[in-house]
N, C-alpha and C positions, 0 to 999 in steps of 0.2 A: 289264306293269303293275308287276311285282314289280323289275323293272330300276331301272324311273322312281322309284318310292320310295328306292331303296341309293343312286340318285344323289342325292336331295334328301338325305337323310343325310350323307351325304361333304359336300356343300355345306355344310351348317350347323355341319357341324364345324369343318370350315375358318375357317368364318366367326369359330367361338366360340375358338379357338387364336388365329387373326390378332389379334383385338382385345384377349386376354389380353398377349399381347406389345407391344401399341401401348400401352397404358393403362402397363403396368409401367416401361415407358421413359420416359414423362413427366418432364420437369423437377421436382425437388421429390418423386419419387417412386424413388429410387436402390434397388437391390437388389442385394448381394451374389451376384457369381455362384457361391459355396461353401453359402451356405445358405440366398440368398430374404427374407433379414432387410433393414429398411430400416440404413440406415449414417446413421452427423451426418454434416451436409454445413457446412464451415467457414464460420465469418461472416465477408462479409468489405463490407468497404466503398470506397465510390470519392473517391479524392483528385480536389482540386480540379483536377487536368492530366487529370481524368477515366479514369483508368488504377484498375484492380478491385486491392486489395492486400491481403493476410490480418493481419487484423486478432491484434493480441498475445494469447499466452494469459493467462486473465484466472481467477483460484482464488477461491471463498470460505472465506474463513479461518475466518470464525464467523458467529454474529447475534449484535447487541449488545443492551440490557436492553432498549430499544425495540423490537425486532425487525427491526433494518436490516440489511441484508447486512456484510459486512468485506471488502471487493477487496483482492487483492493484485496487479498487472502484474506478469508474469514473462519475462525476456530472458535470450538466452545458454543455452550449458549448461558452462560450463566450473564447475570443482574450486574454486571459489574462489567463496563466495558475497555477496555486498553486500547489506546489507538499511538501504531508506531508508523512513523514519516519517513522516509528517506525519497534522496533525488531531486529535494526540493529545488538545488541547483546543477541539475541535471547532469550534464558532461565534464562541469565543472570540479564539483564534490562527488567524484561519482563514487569513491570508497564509501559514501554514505548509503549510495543502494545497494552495493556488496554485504553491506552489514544487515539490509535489511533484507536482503534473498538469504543469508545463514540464519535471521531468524524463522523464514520463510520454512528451512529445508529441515531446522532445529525441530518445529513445533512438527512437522510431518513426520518425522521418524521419531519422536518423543512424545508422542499426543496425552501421555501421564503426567505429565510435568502443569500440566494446565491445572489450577482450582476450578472444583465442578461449579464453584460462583463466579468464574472469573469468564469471561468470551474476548479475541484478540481478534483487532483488524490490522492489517500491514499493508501499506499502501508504499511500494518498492520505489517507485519511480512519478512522483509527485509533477515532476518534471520532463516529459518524455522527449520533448523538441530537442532541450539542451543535450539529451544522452544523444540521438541519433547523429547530431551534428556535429559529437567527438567519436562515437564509435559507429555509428551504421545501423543502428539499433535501436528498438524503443526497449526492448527486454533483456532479455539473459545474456551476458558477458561477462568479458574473464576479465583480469589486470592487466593480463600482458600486454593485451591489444591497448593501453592507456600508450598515447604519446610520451613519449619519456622527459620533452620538455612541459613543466607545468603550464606556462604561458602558451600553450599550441591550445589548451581546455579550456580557457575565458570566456571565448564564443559559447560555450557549452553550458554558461550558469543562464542565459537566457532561454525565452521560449521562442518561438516564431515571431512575436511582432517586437521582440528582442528589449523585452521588459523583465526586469530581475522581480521573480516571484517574490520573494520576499521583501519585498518592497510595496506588495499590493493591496495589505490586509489594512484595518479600520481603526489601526491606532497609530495617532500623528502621521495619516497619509498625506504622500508630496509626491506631488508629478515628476519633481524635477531631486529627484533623489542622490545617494552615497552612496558608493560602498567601498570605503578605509579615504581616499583622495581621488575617485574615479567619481565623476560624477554618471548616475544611473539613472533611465527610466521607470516609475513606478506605474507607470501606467498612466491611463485619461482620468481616473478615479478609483476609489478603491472597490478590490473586486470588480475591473473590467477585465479583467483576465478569468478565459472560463476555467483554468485548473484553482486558483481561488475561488470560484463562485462553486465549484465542484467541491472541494474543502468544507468551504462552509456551509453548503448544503449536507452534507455530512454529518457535519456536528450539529446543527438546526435538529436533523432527524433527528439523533444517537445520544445526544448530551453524553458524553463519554466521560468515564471517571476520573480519567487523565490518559495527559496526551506525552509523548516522547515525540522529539525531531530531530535527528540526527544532520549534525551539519560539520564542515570541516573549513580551518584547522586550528585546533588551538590545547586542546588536553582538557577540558573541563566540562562541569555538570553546571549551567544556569539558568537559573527560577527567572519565572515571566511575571510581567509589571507592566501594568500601564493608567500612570497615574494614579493607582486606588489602595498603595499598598499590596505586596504577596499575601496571597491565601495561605489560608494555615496548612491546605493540605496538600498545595504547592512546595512549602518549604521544608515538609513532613518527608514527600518523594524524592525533594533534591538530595536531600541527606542520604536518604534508603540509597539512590543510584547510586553516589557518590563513594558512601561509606562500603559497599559491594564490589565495586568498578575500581575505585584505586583512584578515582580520577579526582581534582580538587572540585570543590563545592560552591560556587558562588551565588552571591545572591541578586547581582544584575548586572548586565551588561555594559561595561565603561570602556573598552576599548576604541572605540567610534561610534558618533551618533549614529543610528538606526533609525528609519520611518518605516511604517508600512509593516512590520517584522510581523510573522505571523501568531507567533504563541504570544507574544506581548497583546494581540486583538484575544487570542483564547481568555486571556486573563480579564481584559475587561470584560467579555463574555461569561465569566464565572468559573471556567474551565481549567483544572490543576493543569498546567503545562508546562513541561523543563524543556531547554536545548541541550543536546550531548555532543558536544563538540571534539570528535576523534582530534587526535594527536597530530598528526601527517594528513596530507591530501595522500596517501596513499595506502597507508596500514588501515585495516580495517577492526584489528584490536576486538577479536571477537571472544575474546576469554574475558576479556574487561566486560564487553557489552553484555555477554552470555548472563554473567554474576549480576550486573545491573537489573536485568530483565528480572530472571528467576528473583530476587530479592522483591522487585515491585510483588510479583506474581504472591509471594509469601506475604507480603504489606495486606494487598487485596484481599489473600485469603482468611483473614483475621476477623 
């Protein structure tokens, strides 16, 4: 009798071992074999040829006064870093973060186009508050969904405590700011706005080799300044985009005072930084921008 018990025993143990190891294995249920811990398991998603592809690394930069995420897409790892802007006036310019989701969509189905010394951040939506409050959205959107009257998207260049971002950075900042004959909020001081301090804690980290911002509307490529003279390899990139892009090349900003402008602070910072100023609040002129880009990418790789 005492046999027949040691055997049910050994049985049930088996039992209780076997289905620890079967349950642990499960899809969705990974474990380190050094310590038992569960591991992330990468996201990834299926292209339309139905092939499984690991999707970009993807940072949050900050939360902005609304409380929306900040993305940055990150490619490459090479010594040389690109940092491309769009959204900065959210709802407003939003062709500007159309442009920068194509190059988003560009670099993920073209990952060879990238120099092995070159690494690319794209931060789509600098401005999240302004997007939601023309479209419903912090992220992914189409054109159609744009109000067809321009004037309906005003509301849209501010954030939540309805301060024009580009008004808040550390060169010639004014509370009591411009933009063309509208008088704007630049904020309480510069960098009180957390998608600026989000920025610049960015570049603080990264010292980026140059910066692109995409802003609308005007047709041109212009070099950043503030007060110290253009860098030489500020005026070096204006040209490259320019001369690529089709777009005219200028070397500063005269059409209205600006405070607070943000690539005008890069440059006191030391930081090559252009604005690419699309044509229409509406076209996203991505064969222009395409040729831009790829020509920096050639610049860098040299």
């Amino acid at each position: 009798m005492k046999n027949k018990k040691y055997v049910w025993w050994v049985i049930a143990l088996l039992v209780l071992v076997g289905g620890y190891f079967w349950i642990t294995n499960l899809p969705g249920s990974p474990v380190t074999e050094e310590t038992g811990e569960e591991t992330q398991v990468p996201s990834n998603e299926i292209t339309p040829g139905g092939e499984e592809v690991e999707q970009s690394p993807v940072s949050v930069l900050g939360t902005s006064a609304g409380g929306n995420d900040i993305l940055a897409y990150n490619y490459g790892a090479g010594d040389k870093n690109l940092l491309f802007i769009g959204g900065i006036h959210g709802g407003y310019s939003w062709n500007t973060a159309l442009v920068a989701y194509e190059l988003i969509d560009y670099l993920e189905a073209n990952p060879g186009v990238l120099p092995a010394n070159v690494k690319v951040t794209v931060i789509p939506v600098l401005n999240p508050d302004g997007l939601e409050k023309v479209f419903g959205t912090t992220g992914r959107f189409s054109d159609s969904q744009a109000p067809a009257n321009q004037a309906a998207t005003v509301p849209g260049r501010f954030n939540a405590n309805n301060v024009d971002l580009n008004r808040n950075f550390d060169c010639d900042w004014q509370a009591k700011a411009m933009w063309q004959t509208t008088p704007v909020s630049g904020g309480t001081s510069a960098f009180s706005e957390p998608e600026a301090r989000a920025l610049k804690n960015y570049i603080d980290a990264n010292n980026p080799s140059a910066v692109v911002a995409w802003y609308s509307a005007v047709g041109g490529v212009f070099s950043s300044n503030c007060h110290n003279g253009i860098l030489a390899e500020t005026k070096e990139i204006t040209n490259v985009y320019a001369d690529a892009s089709g777009y005219r090349a200028y070397e500063q900003w005269s059409f209205y005072e600006t405070t607070g402008d943000a690539v005008n602070w890069m440059a006191k910072e030391g930081i090559p930084a252009i604005s690419v100023l699309l044509t229409t609040h509406k076209d996203i002129e991505w064969d222009k921008n395409r040729a831009g880009v790829l020509a920096l990418f050639e610049h860098f790789a040299e």
